[in-house]
C-alpha positions as CSV (number, residue, x, y, z in Angstrom):
1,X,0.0,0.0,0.0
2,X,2.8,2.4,0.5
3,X,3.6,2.0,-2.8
4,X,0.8,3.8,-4.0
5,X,0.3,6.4,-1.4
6,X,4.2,7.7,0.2
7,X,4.8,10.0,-3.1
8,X,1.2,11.2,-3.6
9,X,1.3,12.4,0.0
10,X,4.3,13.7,0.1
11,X,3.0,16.3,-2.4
12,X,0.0,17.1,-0.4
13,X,-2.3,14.5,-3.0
14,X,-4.2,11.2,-2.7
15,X,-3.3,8.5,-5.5
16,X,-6.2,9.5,-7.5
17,X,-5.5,13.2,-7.7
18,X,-1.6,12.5,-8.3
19,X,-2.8,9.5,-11.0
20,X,-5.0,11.9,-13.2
21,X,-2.8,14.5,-12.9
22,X,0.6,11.9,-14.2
23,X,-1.9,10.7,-17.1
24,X,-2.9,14.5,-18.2
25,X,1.1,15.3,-18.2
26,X,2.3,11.7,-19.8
27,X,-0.8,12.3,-22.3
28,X,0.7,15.8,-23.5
29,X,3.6,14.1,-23.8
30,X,2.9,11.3,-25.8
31,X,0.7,13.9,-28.3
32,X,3.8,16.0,-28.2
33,X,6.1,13.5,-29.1
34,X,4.0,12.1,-32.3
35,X,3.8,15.2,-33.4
36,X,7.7,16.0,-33.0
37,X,7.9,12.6,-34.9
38,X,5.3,13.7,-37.8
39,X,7.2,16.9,-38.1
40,X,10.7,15.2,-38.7
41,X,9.5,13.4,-41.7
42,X,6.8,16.4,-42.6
43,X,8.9,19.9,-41.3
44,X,5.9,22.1,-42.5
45,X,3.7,20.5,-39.8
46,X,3.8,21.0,-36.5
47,X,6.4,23.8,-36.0
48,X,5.4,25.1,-32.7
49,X,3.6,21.9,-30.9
50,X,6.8,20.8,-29.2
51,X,8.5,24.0,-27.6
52,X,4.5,25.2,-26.9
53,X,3.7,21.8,-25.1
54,X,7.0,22.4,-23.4
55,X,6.1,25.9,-22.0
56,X,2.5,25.3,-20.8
57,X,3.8,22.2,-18.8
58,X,6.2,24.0,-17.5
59,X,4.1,26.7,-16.4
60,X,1.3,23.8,-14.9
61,X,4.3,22.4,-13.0
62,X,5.6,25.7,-11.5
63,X,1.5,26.9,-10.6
64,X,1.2,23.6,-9.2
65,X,4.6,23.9,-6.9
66,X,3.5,27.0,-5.9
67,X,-0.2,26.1,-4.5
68,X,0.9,23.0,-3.0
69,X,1.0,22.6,0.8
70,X,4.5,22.8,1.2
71,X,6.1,23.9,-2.2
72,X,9.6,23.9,-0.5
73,X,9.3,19.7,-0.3
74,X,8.0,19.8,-3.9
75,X,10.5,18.4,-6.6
76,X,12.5,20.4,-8.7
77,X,10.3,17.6,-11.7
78,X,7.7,16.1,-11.2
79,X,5.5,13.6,-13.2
């Protein structure tokens, strides 16, 4: 059971509010990533998807750090 609960709490989260909120940010990812892949073999498509999924996860991560319970105990990354 510790498994599943020791991180999530540590961030001030339950599993399920940590597991939807890993899904949402490994789903981004995923979409960004085929589309980096569709834009190596097609360069006119999908010129800004990458480095724009890149800056609005970065900016979920940081308002996240900052509104968790104790933002000085939240990672530097998280997933």
């Amino acid at each position: 059971m510790k498994m599943f609960t020791e991180h999530p709490r540590s961030l001030g989260m339950n599993w399920t509010e940590h597991s939807i909120g890993a899904l949402a940010i490994g789903g981004t990812l995923v979409v960004a990533g085929a589309a980096c892949i569709v834009h190596a073999l097609l360069p006119s498509l999908f010129t800004e998807t990458a480095g724009r999924t890149v800056k609005s996860l970065h900016e979920r991560m940081t308002h996240r750090r900052a509104a968790a319970p104790n933002p000085n105990f939240w990672p530097e990354y998280e997933i």
